[in-house]
C-alpha positions as CSV (number, residue, x, y, z in Angstrom):
1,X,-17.3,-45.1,-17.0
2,X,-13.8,-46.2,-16.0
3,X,-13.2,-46.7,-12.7
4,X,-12.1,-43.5,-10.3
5,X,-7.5,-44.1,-9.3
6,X,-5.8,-41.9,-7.3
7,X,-3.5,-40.2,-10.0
8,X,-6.9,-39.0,-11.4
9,X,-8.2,-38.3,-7.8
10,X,-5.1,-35.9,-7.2
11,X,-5.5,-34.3,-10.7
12,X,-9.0,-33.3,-9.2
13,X,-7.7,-32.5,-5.9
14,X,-5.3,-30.4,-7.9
15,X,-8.1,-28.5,-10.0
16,X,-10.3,-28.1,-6.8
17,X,-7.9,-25.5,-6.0
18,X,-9.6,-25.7,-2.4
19,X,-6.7,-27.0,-0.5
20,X,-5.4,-25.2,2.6
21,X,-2.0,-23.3,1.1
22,X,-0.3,-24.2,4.2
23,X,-0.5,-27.8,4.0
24,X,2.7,-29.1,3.4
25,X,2.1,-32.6,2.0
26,X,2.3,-33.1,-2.2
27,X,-0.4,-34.3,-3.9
28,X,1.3,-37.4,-5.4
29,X,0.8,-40.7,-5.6
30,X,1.9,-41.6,-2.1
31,X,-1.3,-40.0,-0.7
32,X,-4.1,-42.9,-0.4
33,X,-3.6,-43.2,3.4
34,X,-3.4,-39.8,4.2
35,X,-6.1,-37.9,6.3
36,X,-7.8,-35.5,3.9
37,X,-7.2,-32.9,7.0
38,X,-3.4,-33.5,6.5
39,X,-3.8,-33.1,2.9
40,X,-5.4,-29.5,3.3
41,X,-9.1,-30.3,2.3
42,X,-12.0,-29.2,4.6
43,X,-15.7,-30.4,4.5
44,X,-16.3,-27.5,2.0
45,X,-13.2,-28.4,0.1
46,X,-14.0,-31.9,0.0
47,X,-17.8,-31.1,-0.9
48,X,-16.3,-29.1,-4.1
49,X,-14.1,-31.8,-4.9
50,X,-16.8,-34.4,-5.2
51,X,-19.2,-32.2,-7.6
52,X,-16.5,-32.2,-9.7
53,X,-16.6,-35.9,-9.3
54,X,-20.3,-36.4,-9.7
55,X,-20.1,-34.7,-12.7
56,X,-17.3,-36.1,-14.2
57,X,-18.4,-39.4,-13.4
58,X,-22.1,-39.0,-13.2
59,X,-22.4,-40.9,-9.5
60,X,-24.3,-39.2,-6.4
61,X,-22.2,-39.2,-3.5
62,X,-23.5,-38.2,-0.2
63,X,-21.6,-36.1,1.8
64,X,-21.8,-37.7,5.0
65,X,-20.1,-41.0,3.4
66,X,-17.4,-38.5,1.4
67,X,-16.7,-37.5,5.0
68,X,-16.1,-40.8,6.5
69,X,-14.2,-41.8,4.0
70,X,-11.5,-39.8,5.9
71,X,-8.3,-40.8,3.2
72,X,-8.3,-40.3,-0.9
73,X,-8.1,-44.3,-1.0
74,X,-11.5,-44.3,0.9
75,X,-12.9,-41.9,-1.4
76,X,-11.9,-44.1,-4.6
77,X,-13.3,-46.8,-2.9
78,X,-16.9,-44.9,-2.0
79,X,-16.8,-43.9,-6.1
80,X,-15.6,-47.0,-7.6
81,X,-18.7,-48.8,-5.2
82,X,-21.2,-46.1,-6.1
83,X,-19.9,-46.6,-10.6
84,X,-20.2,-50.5,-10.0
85,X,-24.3,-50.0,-8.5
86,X,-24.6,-47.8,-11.6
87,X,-23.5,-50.0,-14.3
């Protein structure tokens, strides 16, 4: 499986659809640093958003380490670790 980058993670951010309407910050590529909080995503948004990413690329991700991951770069990192164990 190719590896998880953050113009794919913000495609599934996007599709999630879970985001707090009020956040204010675009879901672009200048995003990797940003608290997830900022970014509009709870621990039930974030838990959505990583089914879609266990299924799309068929890695288990526990939610306690999608949680400290705390920023979208830290995410792709916890994925891209979990795809390299896998392969």
């Amino acid at each position: 499986m190719t590896a998880l980058v953050l113009q794919r993670l913000t495609e599934l951010m996007a599709e999630c659809g879970d985001r707090d309407p009020s956040s204010e910050v675009a879901l672009d590529d200048s995003i990797g640093e940003v608290p997830f909080e900022d970014l509009g995503f709870d621990s039930l948004s974030l838990f959505n958003m990583c089914l879609q990413i266990e299924s799309t690329y068929s890695v288990q991700l526990a939610l306690d380490d999608v949680l400290a991951a705390e920023t979208p770069n830290g995410l792709i990192e916890l994925v891209n670790e979990n795809l390299s164990r896998s392969a």
